[in-house]
C-alpha positions in Angstrom: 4.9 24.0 0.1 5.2 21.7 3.3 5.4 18.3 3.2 2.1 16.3 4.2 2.7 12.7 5.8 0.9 10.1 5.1 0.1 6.3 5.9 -0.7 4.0 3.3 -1.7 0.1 4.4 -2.8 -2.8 1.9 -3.5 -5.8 2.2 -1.5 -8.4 -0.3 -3.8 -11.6 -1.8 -2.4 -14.3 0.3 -2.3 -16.4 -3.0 1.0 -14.7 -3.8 4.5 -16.3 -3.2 7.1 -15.1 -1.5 8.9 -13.3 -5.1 5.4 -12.2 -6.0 4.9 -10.2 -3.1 8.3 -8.5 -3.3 7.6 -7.3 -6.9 4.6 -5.7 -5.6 5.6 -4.0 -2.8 8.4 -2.8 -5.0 6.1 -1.5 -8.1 3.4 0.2 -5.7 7.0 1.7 -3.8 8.4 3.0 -7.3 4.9 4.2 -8.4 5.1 6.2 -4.9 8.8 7.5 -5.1 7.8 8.2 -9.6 5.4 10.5 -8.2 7.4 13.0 -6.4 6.8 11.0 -2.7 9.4 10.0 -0.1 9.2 6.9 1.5 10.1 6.5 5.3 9.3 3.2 5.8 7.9 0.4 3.9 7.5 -2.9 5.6 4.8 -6.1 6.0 2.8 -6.0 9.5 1.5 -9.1 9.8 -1.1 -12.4 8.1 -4.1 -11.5 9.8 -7.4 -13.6 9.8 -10.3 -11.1 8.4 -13.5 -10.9 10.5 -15.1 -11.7 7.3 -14.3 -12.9 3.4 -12.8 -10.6 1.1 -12.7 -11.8 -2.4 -13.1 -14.9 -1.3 -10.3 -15.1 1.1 -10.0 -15.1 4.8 -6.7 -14.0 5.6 -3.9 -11.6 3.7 -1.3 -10.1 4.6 -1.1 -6.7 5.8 1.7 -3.7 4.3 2.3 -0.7 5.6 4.2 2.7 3.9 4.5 5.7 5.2 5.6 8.2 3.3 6.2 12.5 3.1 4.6 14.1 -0.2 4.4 17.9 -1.4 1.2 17.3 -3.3 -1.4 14.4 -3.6 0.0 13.4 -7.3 1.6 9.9 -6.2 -1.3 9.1 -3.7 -3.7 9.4 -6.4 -1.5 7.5 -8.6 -1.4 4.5 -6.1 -5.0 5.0 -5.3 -6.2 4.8 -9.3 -3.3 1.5 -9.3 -4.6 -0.4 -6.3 -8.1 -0.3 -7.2 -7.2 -2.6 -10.2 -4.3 -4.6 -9.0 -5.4 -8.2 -8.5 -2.8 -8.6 -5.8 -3.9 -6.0 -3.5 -7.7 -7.1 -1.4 -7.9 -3.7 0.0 -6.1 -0.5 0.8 -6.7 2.8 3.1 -4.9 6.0 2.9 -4.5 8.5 6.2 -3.6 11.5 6.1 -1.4 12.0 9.6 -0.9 14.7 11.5 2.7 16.4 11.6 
């Protein structure tokens, strides 16, 4: 089966310090790479300002991993993850064209 790319950004709770935002990049990374996906890149964007308040905050800063997967296993895994991770605001998953 052909490997599917994919884009993954999040946005971290700017309430985090410096060592907290390094573990979690590196746990949502391994829960990736556990899963049977290949990270090409994983690096921060930028802080942004939101256009409006989520969770009570007005800025965050933004991650982005893209990585190459066989089957949907470790996107589902991060997806089920991030929904209950207090350090993550929000996160979107593309699917890219090869």
């Amino acid at each position: 089966m052909a490997k599917v790319h994919y884009e993954i950004t999040y946005i971290i709770n700017p309430d985090l310090d410096e060592a907290g935002k390094s573990t979690l990049v590196e746990r949502f990374d391994t829960i990736l790479k556990d899963n049977g996906a290949e990270i090409v890149d994983s690096k921060d964007w930028q802080k942004r300002r939101f256009a409006y308040e989520i969770n009570k905050h007005n800025e965050g800063v933004y991650h982005i991993v893209n990585i190459n997967a066989e089957d949907t296993t470790a996107i589902d895994e991060f997806d089920r993850l991030a929904k209950i991770d207090g350090g993550m605001l929000r996160h979107m998953i593309v699917r890219r064209e090869a």
